[in-house]
N, C-alpha and C positions, 0 to 999 in steps of 0.2 A: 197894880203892884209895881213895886222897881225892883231889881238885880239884887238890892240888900233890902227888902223887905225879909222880915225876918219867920221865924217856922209858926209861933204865934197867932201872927197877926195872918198868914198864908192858911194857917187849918181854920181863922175866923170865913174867909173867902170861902173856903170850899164849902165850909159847912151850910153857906148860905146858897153857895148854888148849887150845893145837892138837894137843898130844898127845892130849888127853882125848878129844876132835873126831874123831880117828882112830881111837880105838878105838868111837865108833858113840854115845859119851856127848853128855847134854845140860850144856851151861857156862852161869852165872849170872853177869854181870859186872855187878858193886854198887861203887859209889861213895858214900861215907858222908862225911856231912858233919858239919865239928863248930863249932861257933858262928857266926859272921859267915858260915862257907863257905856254909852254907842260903838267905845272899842273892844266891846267884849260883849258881843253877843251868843255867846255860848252858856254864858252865865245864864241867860232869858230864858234861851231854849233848854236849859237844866230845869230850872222853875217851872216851866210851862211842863214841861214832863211830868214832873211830879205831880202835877196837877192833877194829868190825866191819868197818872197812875192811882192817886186815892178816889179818882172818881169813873176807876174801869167797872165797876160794877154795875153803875147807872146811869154810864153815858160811853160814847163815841166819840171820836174824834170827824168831824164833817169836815172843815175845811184844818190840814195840819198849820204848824206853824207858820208863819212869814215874816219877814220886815215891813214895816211902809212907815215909811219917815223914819220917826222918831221912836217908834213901838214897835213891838214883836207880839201878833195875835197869835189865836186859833177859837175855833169853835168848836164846840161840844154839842151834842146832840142827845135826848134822851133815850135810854133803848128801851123796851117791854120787860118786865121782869123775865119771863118765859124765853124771851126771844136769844138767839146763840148767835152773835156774829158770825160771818163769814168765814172768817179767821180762827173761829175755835170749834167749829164743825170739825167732824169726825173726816179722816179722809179717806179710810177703808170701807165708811159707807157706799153702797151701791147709788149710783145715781138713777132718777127716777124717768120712764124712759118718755122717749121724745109725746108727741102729743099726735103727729101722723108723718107718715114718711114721705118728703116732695119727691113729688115724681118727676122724670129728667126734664129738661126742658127744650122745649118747640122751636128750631129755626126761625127767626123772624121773616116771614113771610113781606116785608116790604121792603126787601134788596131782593136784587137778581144778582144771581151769580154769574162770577166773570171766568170762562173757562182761560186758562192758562197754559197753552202749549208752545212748540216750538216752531217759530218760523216755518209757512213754507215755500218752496221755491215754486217761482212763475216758469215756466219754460219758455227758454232761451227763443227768441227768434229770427 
């Protein structure tokens, strides 16, 4: 896509890699820019958003956006129908408790300890 790719031709994209999304694959949505467009990268990262806003349902965001070069990526990742991200999990849920409790841990047995006191005096002779 570029910066004036238009809404059209932007919901043909999606719709082809929410196919892709479905079938378990990862999508790269790259916005390339071409002279003047490289001074307005916010425009990319607006499109790139949208992106992954019509494709929250059935994907992730893996790696967010970037520059390099001349293009503004990111990747998307496909999620499980079932599955909740991190992020829309409940936060009032109880969390689920640990698996076993470590128990404190053991002085390393291969230093010796260095007592540390205060001088003392030799008598005078």
């Amino acid at each position: 896509m570029r910066p004036k790719t238009n809404v059209h031709h932007r919901d043909l994209k999606v719709n082809a890699a929410r196919k892709w999304l479905a079938k378990g694959m990862k999508v790269r949505a790259t916005v390339r820019f071409r002279g003047r467009e490289a001074s307005y990268p916010e425009l990319a990262l607006e499109d790139l958003r949208e992106v992954a806003e019509m494709l929250k349902d059935c994907a992730a965001i893996e790696v967010p956006p970037a520059v390099e070069g001349r293009n503004m990526s990111m990747v998307l990742i496909a999620i499980k129908p079932g599955k909740k991200l991190a992020a829309e999990s409940k936060p009032d849920a109880a969390p689920t408790p640990a698996v076993a409790e470590k128990k404190p841990a053991k002085p390393k047995t291969g230093k010796k300890a260095v007592k540390t006191s205060a001088p003392q005096e030799t008598p005078a002779e």
